[in-house]
N, C-alpha and C positions, 0 to 999 in steps of 0.2 A: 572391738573395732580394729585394733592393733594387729587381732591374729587375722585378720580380711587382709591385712597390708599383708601379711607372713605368708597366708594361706594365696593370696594373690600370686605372689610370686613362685611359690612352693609348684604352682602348678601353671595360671594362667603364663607369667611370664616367663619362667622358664620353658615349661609346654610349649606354650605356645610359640615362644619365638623361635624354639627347635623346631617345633612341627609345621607350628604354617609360616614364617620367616623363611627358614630351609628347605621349606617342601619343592615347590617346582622349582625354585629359584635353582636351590642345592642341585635338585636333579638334572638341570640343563645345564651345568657346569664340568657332570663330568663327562671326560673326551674319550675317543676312542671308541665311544657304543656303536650297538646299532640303532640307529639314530628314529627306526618306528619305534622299538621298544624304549627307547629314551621318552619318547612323545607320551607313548602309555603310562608311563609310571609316571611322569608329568602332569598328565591329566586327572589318574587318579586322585596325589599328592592335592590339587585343587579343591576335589571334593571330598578331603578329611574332612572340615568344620564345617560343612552341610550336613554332611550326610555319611557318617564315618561305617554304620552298617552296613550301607549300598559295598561302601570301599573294601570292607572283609569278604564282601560274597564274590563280587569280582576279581580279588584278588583268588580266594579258593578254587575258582572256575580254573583260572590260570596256571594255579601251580600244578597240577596233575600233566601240561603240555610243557612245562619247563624244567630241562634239565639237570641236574648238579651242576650249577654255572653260576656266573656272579647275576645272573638278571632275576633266578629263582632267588638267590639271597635280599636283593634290592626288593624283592614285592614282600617276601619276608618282612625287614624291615619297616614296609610301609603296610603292613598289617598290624605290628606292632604300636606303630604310631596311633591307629584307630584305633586300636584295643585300650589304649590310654589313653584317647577322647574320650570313649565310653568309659571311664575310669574300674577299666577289668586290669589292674596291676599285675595279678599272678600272671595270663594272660601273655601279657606284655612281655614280661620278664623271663619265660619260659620260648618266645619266639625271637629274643635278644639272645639268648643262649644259645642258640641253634646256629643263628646266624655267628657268632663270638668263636663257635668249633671252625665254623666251615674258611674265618679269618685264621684261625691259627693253623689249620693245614694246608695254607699255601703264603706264598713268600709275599712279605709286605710292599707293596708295591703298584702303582699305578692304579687299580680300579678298588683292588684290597684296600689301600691305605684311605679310599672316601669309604667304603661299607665301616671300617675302624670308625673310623671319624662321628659318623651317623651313628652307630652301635653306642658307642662311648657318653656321645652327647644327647641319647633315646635314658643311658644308665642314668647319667645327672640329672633326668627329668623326674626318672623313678626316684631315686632318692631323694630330692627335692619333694615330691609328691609325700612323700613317707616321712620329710623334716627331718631327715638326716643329712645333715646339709656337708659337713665333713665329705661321706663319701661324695657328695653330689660335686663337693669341688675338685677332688679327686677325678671323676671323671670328666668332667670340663676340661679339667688341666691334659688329661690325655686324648681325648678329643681335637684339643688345643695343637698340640704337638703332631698327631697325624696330620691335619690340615694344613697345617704352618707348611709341612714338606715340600710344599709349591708353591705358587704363587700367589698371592692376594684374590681371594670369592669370597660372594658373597655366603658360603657356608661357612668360613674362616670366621667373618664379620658376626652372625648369628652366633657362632660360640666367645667370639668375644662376649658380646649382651650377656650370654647366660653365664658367663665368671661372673661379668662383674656385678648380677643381681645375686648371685649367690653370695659375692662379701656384702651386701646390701643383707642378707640374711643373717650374718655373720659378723653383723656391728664393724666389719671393716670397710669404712666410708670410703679412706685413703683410696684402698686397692678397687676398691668400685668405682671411685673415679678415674683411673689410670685405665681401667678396659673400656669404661664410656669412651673416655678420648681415645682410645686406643681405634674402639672399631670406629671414630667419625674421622679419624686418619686412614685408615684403609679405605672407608666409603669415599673419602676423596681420590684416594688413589685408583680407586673402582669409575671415579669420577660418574657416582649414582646421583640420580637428581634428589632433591629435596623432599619430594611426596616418597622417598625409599629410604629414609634417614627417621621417620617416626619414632621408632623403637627406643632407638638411642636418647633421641630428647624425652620419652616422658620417663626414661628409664633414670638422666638426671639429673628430671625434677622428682624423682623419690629421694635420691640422694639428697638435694636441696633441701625436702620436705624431713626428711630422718635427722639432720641437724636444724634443720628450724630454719633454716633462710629462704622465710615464704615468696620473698620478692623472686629469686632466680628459680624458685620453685615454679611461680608463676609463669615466668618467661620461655621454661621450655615445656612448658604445661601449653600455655599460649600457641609457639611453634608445631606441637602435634596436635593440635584442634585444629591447625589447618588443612589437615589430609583424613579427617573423623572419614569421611564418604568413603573415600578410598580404603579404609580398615577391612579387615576381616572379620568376623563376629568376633574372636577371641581377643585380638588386637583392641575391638570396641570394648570389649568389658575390662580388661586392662586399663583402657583411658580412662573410664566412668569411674570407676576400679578407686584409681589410685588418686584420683582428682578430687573425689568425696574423702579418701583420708587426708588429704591436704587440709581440708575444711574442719575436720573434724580433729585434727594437731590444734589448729586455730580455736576453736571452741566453736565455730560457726555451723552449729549442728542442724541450723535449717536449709543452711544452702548445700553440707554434706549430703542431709537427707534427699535435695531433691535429685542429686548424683546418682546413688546408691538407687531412688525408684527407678530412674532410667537403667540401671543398672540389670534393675531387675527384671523388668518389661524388656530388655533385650535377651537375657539368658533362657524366659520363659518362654521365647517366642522360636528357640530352637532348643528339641526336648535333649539332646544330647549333652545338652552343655549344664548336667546334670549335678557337675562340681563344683562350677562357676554361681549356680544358680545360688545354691547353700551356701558358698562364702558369703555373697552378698546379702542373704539373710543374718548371717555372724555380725555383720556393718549392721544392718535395719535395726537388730534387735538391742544392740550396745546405744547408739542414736537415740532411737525411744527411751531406753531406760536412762541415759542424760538426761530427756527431755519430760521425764516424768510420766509418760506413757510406756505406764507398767500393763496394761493387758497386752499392746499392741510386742512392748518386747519381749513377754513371754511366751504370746504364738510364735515368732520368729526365733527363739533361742532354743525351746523343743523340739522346731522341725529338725532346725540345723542339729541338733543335738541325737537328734538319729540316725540322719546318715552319715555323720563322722563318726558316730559308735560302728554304722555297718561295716564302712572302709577301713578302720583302726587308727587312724589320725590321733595320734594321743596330743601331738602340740593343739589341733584346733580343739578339741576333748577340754586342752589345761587350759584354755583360753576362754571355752563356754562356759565351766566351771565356773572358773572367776566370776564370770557376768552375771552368773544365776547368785551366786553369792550376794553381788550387789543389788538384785534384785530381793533376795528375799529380806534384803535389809530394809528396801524401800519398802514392800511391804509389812513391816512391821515385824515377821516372824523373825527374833535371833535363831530361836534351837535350829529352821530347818536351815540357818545360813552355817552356824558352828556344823551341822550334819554336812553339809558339801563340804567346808572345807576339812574337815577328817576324813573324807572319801576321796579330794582328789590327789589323786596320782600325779608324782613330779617325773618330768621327763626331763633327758638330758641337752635337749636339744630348744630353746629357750631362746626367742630373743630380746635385745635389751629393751625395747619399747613395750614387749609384753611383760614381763619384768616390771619396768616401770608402772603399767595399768595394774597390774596386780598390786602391788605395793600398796598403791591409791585406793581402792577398795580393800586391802587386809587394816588400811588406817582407818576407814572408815568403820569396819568392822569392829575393831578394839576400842574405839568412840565410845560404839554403841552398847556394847559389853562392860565399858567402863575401864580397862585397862589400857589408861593414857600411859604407860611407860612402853610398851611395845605399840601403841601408834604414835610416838615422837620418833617412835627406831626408826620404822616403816617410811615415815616423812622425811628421814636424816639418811635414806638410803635412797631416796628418791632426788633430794639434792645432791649427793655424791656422784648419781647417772645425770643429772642436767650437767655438774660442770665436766664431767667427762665428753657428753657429747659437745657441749664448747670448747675444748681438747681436742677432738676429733675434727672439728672445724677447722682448727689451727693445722690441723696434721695432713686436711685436703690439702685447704690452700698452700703448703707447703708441696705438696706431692703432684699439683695442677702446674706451679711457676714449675720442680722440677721438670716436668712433662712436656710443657711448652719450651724450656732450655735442650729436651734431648730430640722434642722435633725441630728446633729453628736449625740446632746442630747437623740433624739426620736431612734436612731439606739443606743444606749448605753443601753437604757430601753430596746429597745429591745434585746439585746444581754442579757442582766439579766435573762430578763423576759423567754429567750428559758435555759438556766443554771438551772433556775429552775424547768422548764418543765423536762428538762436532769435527774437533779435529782430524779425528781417525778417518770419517767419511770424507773428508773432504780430501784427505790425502791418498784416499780410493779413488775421490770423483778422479786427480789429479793423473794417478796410473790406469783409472780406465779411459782418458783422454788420450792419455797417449797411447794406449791400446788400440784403440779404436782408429787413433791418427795412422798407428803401423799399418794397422790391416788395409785401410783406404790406400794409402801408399802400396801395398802389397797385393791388393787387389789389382790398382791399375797398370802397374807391370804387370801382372799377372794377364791381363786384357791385351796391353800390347804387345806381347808376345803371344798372345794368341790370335790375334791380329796380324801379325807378320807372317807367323805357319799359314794360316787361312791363305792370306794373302801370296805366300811363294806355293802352297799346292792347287791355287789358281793358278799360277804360271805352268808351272807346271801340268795341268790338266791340258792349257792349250798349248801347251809345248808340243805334248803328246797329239792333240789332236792334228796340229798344221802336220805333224811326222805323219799321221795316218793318210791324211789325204794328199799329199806330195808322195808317196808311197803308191797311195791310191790312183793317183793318177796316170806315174811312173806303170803301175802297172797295168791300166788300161792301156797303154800304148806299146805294153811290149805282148800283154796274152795273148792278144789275137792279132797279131804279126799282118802286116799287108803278103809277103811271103808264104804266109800259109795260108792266106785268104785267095791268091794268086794258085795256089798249087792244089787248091780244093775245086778252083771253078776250071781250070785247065783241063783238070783228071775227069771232069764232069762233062766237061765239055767234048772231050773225048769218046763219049758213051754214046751209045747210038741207042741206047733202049731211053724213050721217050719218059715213059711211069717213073723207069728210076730215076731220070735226071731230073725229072721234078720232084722225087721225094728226098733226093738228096739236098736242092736248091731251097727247099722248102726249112730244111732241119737245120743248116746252113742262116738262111735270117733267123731262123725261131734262134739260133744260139749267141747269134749276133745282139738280139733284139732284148733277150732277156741278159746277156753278160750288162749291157750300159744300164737294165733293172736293176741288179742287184747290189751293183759301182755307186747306189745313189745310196742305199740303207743300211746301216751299222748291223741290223739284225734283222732273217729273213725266218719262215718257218720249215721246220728240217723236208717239209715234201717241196719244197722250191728249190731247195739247194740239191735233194737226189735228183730232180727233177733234168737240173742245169748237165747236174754231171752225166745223167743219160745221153742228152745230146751231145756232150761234149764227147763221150768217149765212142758214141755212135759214129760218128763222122771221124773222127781220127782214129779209131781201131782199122779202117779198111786201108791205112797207110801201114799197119804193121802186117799182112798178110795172116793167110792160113793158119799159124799157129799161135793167136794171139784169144784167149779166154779171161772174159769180162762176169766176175760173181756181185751180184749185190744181193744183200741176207739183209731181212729188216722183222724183227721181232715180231708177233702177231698181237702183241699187248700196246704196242705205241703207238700212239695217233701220231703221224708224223704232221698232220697240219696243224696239232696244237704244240706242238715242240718249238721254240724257238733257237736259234742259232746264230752264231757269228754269219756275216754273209764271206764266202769264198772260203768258207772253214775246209769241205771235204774239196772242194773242186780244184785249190792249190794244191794240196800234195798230189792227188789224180795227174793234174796236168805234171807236176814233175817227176811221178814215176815213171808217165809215158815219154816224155820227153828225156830224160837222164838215166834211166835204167832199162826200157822194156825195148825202145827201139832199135837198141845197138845191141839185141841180142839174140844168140841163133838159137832154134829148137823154139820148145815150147814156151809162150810168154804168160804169164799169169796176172791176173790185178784183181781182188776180191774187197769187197767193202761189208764191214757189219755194222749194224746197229742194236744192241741192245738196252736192256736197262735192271738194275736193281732196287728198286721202288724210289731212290732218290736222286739217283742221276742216270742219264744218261751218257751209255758206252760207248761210243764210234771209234773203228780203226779200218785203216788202210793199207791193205800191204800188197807187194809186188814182190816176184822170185829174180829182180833184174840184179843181185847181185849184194844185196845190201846198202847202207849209207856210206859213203867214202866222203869224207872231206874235203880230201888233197888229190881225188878223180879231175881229170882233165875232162870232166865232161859235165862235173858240179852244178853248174852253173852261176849265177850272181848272186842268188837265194836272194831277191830282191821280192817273191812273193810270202817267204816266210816269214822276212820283216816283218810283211802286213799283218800277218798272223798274230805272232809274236806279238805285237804294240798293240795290235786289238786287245787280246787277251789282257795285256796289263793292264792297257786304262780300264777294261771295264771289270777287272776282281777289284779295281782301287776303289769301288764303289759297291762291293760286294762281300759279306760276311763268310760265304762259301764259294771260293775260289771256281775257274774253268782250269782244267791238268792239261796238259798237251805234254807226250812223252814220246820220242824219235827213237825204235833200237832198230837191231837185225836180229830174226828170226827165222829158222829153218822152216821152209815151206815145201807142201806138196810130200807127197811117198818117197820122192829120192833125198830129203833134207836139204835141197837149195836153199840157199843164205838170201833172203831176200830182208827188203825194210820192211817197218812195219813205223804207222804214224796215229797215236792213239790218244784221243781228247774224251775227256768224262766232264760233260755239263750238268750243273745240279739243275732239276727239275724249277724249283722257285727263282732261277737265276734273275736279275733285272740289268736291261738293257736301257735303262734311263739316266742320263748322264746329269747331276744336280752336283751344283756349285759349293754344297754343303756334302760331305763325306755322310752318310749312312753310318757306320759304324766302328771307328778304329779298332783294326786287329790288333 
């Protein structure tokens, strides 16, 4: 029944708590994945203890689409795990190698150091399995150490449980209670609930139960029967498991038994749990043969006695051995009980409670044979392990106070250690207060001074504008002179040809009527402005005589009615060539206007052979219309990304190279003539 407690742990609880403790849980801890295939391997990891076949064929399916990469190693892995549901070891152990290469050709480190971790803690299962407990703690321990590398998981916690049921195998109570408390301090620090802490309590009440202190045996026996629903199948035969040898330490062989049936009736009811099933027959069949029910323990000691011959279990082998021993005592037969005991096989790997049973049935044995000097031995070595384990009692409760002195210590550090953090944040809060105070401070200057530009290139906008329209008006009253209005109807009036005096009288208001149009709008479109200047230079060309030639050249690509323009852009300089250059000169007079374009602006220029631009000409004038010019143009590029150019030179005109001006404005086609109190774009 002993080796049920052995063999329990050899598999169920180490296995188990590896494979289904760590399964999904472990898989969704580590970071960095791709987070579908973190899900899949997740899911699978789920249906290990269902259905651990289903898990191998799915996982095969997969591997042929996954590449040399850590997520092919990870399904690896969890092939492995079901291969040792099915209790196929070689198996196992040959898909742990594979995986153990593909770890040491690349550096230890972030997704490597959890495939380590898992690998390590898949080994201590195997060896555990095989009762070679040495290596099994071997690999815990480095299991142990990968994991540790970060931070507190629940995978970390899961190899705790499995150290410390391996010193549970290993007659070291001490150090089995030091990983118990070990991982219900991390699960606090995981801050897991209570139905996620199982493990640890029936793990010790083994501990409890291997020294005899059935009362705290009970107690955390008691705390995992409250989450039984919640178990896993493995996790259930573990409880059933280990709560029937509690009973059965006790002598209370009928309430062991009725453990160990439930026990059974769960391992049979899922066929995988092929290993589980036979330990628990190892329990039924020791139970009856206490209880006297010799047929019933020797169908249960045969079966089990086959399939740990197939698997090669030699600890459960030395442990059925024994039992058939005392069976065949009970039966009557010495020779075939002397026959077992000269056939069994001593293994190395032995624990003290098995030990112990054996001892108990070799006294019994030499009874019955009659040699009472080697069953007082056998009896005097069985006293020697009880007060040892009363020693080992001593050596917990020694090992529990220290454990509790290096956590109150380690929770004292840490209380410090967050006071200081406390402090540190708040001397953050303290400089991002004032941080935060600067910028508000630094923002709202930053506001009023931009408040004040706003505000002075308002002023400035209407500065500009009163300039344009005082300009504006200054110039309404000097373009069209009463003096030359006087000296057009005189000349007219003079004329005896009727047609003409009315087509002149007529082109006369038309030029009147449209100058006070155009005096009202910032911006006309360019065939109103050629339009202005036709008439203008029609009625004042017949005051320059005979040799005065008027060109106007207008692209055949321009819509001049979708063009927009300054209004009095072409018709000021017109008027001051004819008035300042063209009329004070003899010979031939020229005045030519172009308009072209290069797909983004518009070209216009003006030029006259009257001599060129003279500044300091006594006949200058006030330049009182290129002001207007001029102050249109600025205010409206000041609301403009692409500037209007106006450029003044002297240019040789005509075949004989007369020096005439020439006045030359490029308007970008998208120009905007909307005047908004907010700037468009600063240059």
């Amino acid at each position: 029944m002993r080796i049920l407690n052995n063999i329990r742990y050899l598999f169920a609880s180490l296995l188990l708590f590896l494979l289904l403790f760590s399964g999904c849980r472990y898989g969704r801890e580590l970071s960095g994945m791709d987070s579908p295939r973190n899900e899949f391997v997740c899911c699978l990891e789920d249906m290990i203890s269902k259905n651990p076949q289903k898990v191998c064929e799915k996982i095969d399916s997969m591997l042929p689409l996954a590449a040399d990469s850590n997520f092919r190693y990870r399904l690896l892995v969890l092939k492995a795990k079901s291969k040792l549901f099915q209790s196929e070891i070689d198996s196992s152990s040959v898909l742990l190698r594979q995986v153990t290469g593909y770890c040491r050709r690349n550096k230890a480190d972030g997704e490597i150091r959890h495939l380590y971790a898992d690998v390590y803690n898949m080994w201590g299962n195997i060896y555990g399995r095989r009762a070679v407990y040495d290596s099994a703690l071997w690999a815990f321990q480095k299991a142990y150490h990968y994991a540790s590398g970060e931070n507190a998981s629940e995978g970390l916690l899961n190899i705790c449980i499995n150290l410390a049921d391996a010193y549970v195998r290993r007659g070291r109570f001490d150090l089995s209670s030091y990983w118990y408390n070990h991982s219900l301090a991390i699960a606090d620090s995981l801050q897991l609930p209570p139905h996620r802490r199982f493990p640890v309590y029936y793990g010790l009440a083994q501990v409890n139960m291997e020294l005899r202190d059935f009362h705290l045996c009970d107690y955390y026996y008691d705390l995992a029967s409250r989450f039984y629903e919640e178990m896993q199948p493995y996790e259930k035969h573990i409880y059933l498991n280990n709560r029937g040898n509690s009973y059965y330490f006790r002598q209370d062989y009928k309430e062991a038994l009725e453990y160990f049936r439930r026990s059974l009736a769960l391992t049979t009811a899922y066929p995988d749990m092929e290993f589980e099933r036979n330990l628990t027959m190892v329990n039924l069949g020791e139970v009856f043969l206490l209880l006297d029910q010799t047929d019933s323990a020797s169908y249960y000691l045969h079966r089990c006695h086959r399939f740990f011959s197939s698997v090669g279990n030699a600890s459960a082998l030395y442990y059925i051995d024994t039992q058939l021993v005392e069976l065949a005592l009970k039966e009557g037969d010495v020779a075939r009980a002397k026959r077992l005991l000269r056939k069994t096989k001593s293994t190395a790997h032995i624990e003290p409670n098995m030990i112990r049973i054996r001892n108990r049935y070799l006294e019994h044995y030499f009874k019955a044979v009659g040699d009472y000097r080697n069953a007082y031995k056998y009896r005097e070595l069985n006293g020697k392990m009880d007060d040892s384990i009363r020693n080992e009692r001593v050596k917990m409760r020694a090992a529990e106070i220290a454990l509790r002195y290096r956590r109150d210590s380690t929770l004292m550090q840490q209380e410090l250690f967050i006071r200081q953090k406390e402090n540190q944040v708040l001397q953050l809060h303290q400089w991002l207060w004032g941080i935060v105070s600067l910028v508000v401070v630094l923002t709202m200057a930053a506001g009023v001074c931009l408040s004040y530009r706003r505000r002075k290139r308002e002023k400035e906008m209407w500065r500009l504008q009163t300039a344009i329209t005082s300009l504006r008006l200054e110039n309404i009253r000097n373009r069209i002179s009463p003096h030359f209005i006087f000296n057009v109807l005189n000349r007219e009036m003079n004329l005896r040809k009727e047609e003409e005096e009315s087509q002149n009288l007529m082109e006369l208001t038309r030029l009147l009527r449209r100058n006070l149009e155009l005096t009202d709008k910032l911006a006309v479109s360019l065939s109103d402005e050629l339009d202005f200047v036709r008439t203008y230079v029609s009625l004042e060309g017949r005051s320059l005589g005979e040799g005065f030639e008027f060109q106007l050249e207008v692209a055949a690509d321009i819509r001049t009615d979708r063009v927009m323009v300054p209004a009095m852009l072409l018709q000021i300089p017109v008027e001051n060539a004819i008035k300042h250059a063209l009329r004070l000169k003899e010979g031939r007079r020229l005045l030519r206007i172009t308009v072209g374009s290069d797909g983004k602006e518009v070209i216009m220029t003006v030029t006259d052979n009257g001599g060129g631009y003279r500044p300091k000409s006594a006949n200058h004038g006030t330049g009182t219309g290129m002001k207007v010019i001029t102050q249109t143009i600025q205010l409206l590029n000041f609301y403009n990304t692409r500037p209007i150019v106006m450029r003044i030179s002297n240019v040789p005109v005509g075949d004989d190279g007369t020096t005439g001006c020439q006045v030359l404005f490029r308007v970008p086609l998208d120009y905007s003539y909307t005047l908004k109190k907010t700037r468009r774009d600063e240059r």
